[in-house]
GUMARSE-839246 format. One line per 8 residues: number of its first residue (from 1); their letters; for each residue y, z, x of N, C-alpha, C, O. Coordinates in nm, 2 decimals. Example, Ala and Ser with C-alpha at 12.3 -4.5 7.8 and 13.67 -1.06 7.14 Angstrom:
% GUMARSE-839246
1	AS	-0.57 0.78 1.32 -0.45 0.78 1.23 -0.33 0.78 1.32 -0.33 0.85 1.42; -0.22 0.71 1.28 -0.11 0.71 1.37 0.00 0.79 1.29 0.11 0.80 1.34
This chain:
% GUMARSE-839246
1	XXXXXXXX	5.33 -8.68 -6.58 5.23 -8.78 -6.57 5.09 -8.72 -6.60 5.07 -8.62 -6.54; 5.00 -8.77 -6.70 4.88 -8.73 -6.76 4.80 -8.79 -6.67 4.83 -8.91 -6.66; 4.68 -8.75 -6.58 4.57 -8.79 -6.53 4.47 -8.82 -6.64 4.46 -8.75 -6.73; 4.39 -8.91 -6.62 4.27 -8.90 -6.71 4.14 -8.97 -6.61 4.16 -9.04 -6.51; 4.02 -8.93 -6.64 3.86 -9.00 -6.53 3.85 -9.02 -6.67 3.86 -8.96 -6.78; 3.80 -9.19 -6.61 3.71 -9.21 -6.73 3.55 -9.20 -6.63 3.54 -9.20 -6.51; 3.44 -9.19 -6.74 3.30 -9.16 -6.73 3.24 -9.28 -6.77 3.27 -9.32 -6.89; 3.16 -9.37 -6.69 3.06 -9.45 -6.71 2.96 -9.43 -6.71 2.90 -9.45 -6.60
9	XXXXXXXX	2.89 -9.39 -6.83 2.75 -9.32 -6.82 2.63 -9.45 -6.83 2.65 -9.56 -6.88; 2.50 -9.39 -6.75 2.43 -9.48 -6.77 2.35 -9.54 -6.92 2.30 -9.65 -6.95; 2.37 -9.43 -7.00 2.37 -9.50 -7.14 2.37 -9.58 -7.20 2.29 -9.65 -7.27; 2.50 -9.56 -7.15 2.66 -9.66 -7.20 2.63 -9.79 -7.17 2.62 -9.88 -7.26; 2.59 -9.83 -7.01 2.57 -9.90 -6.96 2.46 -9.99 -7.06 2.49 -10.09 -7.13; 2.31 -9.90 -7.04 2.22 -9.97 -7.05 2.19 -10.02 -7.20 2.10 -10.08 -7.24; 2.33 -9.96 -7.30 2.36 -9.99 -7.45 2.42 -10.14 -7.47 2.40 -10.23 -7.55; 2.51 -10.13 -7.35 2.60 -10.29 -7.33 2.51 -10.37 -7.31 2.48 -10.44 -7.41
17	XXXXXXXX	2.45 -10.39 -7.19 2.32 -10.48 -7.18 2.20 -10.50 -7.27 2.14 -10.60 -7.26; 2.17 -10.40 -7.34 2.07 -10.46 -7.45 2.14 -10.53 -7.51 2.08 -10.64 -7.55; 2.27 -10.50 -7.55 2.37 -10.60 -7.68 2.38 -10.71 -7.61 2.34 -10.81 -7.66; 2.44 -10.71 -7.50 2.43 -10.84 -7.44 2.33 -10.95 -7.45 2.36 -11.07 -7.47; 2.21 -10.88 -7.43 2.10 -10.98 -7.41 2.04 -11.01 -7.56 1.97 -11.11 -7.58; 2.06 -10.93 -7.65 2.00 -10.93 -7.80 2.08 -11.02 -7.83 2.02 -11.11 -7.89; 2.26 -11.06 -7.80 2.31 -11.15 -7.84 2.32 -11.29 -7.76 2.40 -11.38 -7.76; 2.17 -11.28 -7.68 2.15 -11.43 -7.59 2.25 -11.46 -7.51 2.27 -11.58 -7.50
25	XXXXXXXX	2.33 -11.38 -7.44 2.47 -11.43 -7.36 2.41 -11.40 -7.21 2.48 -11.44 -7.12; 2.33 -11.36 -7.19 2.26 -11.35 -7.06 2.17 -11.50 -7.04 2.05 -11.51 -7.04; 2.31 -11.62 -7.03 2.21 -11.74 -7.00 2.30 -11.81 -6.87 2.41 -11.76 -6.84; 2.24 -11.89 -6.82 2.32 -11.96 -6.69 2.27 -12.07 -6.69 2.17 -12.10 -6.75; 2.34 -12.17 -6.62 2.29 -12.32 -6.64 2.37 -12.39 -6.51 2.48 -12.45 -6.51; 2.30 -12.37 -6.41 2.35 -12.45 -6.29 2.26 -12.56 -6.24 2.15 -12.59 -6.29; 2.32 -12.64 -6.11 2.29 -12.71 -6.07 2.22 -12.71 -5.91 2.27 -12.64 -5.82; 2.10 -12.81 -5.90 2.08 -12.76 -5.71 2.05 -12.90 -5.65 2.03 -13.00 -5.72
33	XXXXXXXX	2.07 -12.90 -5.50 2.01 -13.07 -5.50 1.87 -13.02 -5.42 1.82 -12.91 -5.38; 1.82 -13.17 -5.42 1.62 -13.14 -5.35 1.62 -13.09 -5.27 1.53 -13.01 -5.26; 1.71 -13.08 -5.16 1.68 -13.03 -5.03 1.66 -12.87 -5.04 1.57 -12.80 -4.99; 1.77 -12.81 -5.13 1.73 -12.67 -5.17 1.57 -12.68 -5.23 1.48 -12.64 -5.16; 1.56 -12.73 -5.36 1.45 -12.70 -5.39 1.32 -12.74 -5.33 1.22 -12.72 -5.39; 1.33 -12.80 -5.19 1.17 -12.82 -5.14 1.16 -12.70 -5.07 1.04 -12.67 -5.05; 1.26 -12.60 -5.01 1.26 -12.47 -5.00 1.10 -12.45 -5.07 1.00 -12.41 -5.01; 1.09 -12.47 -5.22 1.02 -12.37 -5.29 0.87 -12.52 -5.30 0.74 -12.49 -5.31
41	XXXXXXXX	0.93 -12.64 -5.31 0.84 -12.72 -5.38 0.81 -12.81 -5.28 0.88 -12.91 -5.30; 0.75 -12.83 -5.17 0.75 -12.92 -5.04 0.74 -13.04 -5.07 0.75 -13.12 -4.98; 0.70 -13.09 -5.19 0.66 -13.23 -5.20 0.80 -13.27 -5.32 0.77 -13.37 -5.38; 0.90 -13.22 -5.33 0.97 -13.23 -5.44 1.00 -13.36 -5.43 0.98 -13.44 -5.52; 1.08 -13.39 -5.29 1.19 -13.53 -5.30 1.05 -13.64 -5.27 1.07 -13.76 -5.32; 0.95 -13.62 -5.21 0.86 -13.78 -5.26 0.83 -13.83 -5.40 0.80 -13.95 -5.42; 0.84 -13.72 -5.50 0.77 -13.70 -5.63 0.94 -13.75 -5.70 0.97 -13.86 -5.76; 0.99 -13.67 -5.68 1.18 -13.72 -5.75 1.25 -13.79 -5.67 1.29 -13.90 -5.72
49	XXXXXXXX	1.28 -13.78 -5.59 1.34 -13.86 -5.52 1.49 -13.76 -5.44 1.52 -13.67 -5.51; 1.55 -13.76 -5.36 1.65 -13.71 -5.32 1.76 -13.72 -5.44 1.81 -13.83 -5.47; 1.79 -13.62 -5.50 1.88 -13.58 -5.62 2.00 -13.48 -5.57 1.99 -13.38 -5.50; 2.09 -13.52 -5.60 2.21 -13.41 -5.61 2.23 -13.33 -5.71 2.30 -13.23 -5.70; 2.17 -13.38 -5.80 2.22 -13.25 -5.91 2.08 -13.23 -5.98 2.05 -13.31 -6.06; 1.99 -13.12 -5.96 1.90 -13.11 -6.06 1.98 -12.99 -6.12 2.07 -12.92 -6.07; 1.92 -12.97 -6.28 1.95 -12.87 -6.34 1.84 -12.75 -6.37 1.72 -12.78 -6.39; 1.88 -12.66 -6.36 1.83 -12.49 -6.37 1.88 -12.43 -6.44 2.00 -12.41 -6.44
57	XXXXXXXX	1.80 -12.39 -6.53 1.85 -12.28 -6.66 1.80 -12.14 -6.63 1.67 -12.15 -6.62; 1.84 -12.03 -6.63 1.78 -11.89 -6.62 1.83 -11.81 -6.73 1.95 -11.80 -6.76; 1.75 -11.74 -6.80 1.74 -11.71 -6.90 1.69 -11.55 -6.97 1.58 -11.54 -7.01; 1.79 -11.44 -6.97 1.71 -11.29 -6.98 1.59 -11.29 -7.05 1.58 -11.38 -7.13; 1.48 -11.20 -7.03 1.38 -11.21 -7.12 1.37 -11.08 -7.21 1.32 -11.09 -7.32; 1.42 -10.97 -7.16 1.43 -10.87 -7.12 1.54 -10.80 -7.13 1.63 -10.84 -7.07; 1.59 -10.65 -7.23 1.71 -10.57 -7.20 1.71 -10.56 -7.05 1.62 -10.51 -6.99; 1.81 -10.60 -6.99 1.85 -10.50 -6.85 1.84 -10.36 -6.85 1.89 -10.30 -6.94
65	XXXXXXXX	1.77 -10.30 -6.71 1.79 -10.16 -6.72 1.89 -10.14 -6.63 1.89 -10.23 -6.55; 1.98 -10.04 -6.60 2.05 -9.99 -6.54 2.01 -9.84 -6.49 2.00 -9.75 -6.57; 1.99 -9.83 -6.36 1.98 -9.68 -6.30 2.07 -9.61 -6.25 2.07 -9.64 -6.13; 2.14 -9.53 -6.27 2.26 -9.47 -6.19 2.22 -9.38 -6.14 2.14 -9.32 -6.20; 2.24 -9.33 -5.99 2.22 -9.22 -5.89 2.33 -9.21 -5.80 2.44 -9.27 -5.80; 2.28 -9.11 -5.74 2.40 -9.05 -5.65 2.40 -9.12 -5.54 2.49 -9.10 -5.46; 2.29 -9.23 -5.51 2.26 -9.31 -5.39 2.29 -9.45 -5.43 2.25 -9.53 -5.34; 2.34 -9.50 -5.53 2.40 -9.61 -5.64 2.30 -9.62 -5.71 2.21 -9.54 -5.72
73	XXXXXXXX	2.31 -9.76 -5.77 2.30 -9.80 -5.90 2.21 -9.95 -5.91 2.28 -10.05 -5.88; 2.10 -9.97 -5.95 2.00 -10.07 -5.99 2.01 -10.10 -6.11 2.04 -10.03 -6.20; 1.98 -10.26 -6.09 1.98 -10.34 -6.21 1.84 -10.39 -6.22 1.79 -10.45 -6.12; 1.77 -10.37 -6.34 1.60 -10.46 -6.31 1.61 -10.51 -6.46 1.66 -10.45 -6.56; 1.54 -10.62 -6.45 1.46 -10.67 -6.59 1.38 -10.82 -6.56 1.35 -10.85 -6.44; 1.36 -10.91 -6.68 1.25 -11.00 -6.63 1.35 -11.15 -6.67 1.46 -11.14 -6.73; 1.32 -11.22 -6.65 1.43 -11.34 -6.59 1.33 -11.47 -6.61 1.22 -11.47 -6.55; 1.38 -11.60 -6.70 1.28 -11.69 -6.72 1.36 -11.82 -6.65 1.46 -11.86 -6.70
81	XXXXXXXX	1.32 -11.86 -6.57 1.43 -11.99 -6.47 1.31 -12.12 -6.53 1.19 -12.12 -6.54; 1.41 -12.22 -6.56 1.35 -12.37 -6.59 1.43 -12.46 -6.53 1.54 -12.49 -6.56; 1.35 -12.49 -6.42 1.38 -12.65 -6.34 1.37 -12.81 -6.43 1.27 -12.88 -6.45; 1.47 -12.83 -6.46 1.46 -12.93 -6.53 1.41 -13.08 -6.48 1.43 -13.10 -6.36; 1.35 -13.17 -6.56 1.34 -13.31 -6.48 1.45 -13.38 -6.48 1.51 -13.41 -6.58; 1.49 -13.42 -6.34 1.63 -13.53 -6.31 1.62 -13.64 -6.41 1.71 -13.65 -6.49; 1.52 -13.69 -6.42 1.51 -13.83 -6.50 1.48 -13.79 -6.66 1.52 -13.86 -6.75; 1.42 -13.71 -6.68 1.44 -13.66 -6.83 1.41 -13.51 -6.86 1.30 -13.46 -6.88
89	XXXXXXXX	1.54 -13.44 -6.85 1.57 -13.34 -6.92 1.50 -13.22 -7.00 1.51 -13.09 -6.99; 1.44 -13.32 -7.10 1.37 -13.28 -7.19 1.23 -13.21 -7.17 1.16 -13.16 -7.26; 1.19 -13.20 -7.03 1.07 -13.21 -6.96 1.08 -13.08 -6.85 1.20 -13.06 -6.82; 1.04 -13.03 -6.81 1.03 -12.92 -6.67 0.94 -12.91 -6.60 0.82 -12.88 -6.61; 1.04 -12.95 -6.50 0.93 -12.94 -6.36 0.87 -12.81 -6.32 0.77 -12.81 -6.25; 0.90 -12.74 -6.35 0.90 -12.57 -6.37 0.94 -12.48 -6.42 1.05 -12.46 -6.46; 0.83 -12.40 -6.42 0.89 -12.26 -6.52 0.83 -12.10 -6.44 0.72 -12.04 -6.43; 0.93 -12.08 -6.42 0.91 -11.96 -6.34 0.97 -11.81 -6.40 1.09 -11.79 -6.41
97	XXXXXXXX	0.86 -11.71 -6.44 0.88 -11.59 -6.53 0.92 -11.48 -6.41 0.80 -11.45 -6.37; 0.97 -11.42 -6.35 1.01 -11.35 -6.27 1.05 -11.21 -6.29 1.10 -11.20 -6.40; 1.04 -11.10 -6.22 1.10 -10.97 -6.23 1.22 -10.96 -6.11 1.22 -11.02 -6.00; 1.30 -10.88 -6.17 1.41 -10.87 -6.05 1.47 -10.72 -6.04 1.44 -10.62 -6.11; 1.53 -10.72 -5.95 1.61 -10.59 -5.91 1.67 -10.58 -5.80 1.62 -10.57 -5.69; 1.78 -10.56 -5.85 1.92 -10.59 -5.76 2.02 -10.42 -5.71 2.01 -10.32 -5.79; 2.09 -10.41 -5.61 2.17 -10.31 -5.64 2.28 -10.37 -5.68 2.32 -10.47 -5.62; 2.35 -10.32 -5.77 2.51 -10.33 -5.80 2.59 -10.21 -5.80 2.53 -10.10 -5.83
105	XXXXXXXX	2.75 -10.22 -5.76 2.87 -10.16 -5.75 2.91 -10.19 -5.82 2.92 -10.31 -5.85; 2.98 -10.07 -5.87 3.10 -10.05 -6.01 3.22 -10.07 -5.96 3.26 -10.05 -5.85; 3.30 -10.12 -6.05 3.45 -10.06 -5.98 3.54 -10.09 -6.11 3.53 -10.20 -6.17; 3.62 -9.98 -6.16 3.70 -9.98 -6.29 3.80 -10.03 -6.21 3.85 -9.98 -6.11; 3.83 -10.17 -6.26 4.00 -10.21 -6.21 4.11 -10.15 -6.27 4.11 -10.10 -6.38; 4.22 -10.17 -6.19 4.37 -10.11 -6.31 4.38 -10.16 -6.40 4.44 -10.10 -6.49; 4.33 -10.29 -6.44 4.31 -10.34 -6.59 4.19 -10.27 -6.72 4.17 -10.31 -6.83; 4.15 -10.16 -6.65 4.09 -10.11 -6.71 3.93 -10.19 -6.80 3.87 -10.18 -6.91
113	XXXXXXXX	3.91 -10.27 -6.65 3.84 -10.41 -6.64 3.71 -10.32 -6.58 3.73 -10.25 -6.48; 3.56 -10.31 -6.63 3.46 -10.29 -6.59 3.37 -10.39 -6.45 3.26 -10.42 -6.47; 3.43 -10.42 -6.35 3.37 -10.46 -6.26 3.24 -10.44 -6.16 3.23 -10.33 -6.10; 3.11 -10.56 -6.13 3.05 -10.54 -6.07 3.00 -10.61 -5.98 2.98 -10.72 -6.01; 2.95 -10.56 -5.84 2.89 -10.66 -5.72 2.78 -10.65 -5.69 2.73 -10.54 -5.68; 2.71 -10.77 -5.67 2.57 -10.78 -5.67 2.47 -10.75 -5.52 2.41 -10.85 -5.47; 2.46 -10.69 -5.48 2.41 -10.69 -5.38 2.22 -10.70 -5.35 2.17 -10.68 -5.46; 2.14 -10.72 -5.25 2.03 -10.76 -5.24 1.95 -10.73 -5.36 1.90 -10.63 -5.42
121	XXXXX	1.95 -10.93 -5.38 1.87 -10.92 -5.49 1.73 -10.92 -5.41 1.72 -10.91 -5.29; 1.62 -10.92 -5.54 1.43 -10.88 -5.53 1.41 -10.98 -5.61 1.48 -10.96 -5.71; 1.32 -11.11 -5.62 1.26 -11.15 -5.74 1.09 -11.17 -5.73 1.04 -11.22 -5.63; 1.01 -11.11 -5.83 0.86 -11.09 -5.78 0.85 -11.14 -5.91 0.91 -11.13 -6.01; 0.69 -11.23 -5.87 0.64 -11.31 -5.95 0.53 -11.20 -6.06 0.46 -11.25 -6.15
């Protein structure tokens, strides 16, 4: 039986994620209802109205960097979120340019699957 380690260098990493984000695949598109969002916006549901589904787009602006240490491993870059309007779309209630940084864990699965977990995210205006 042949052992082999594979090495995930931070390089490597922070080579994946520029390609990533150069090829715009660092996009997301979910949904929140008002009660989350008066969290941020206190007057939201007088102004919209109680909504179940608003839409949120977040958007890389930025290569991800990746840090590897012997104490783990940080993710930072800058992050563009648009709150869309319930009633038209086409329009944003908001636009929020943010910095982030998060810790994440590696874990090579037996699939030979690059896995990772997000742990306490940071977002600063």
């Amino acid at each position: 039986m042949v052992q082999g380690q594979i090495f995930v260098s931070q390089y490597m990493l922070n080579s994946m994620m520029a390609s990533v984000h150069r090829a715009s695949l660092l996009k997301l598109t979910e949904k929140a209802n008002s009660t989350g969002l008066k969290t941020f916006f206190a007057n939201f549901e007088e102004v919209f109205g109680k909504q179940d589904e608003v839409k949120f787009t977040a958007n890389s602006v930025s290569d991800p960097i990746i840090k590897v240490t012997q104490t783990g491993s940080t993710m930072s870059g800058k992050i563009n979120i648009r709150i869309l309007n319930p009633f038209k779309e086409d329009f944003d209630i908001a636009r929020l340019n943010l910095d982030y940084t998060f810790k994440i864990e590696f874990e090579l699965t037996s699939g030979l699957i690059l896995a990772g977990l997000i742990r306490d995210v940071t977002f600063t205006v």
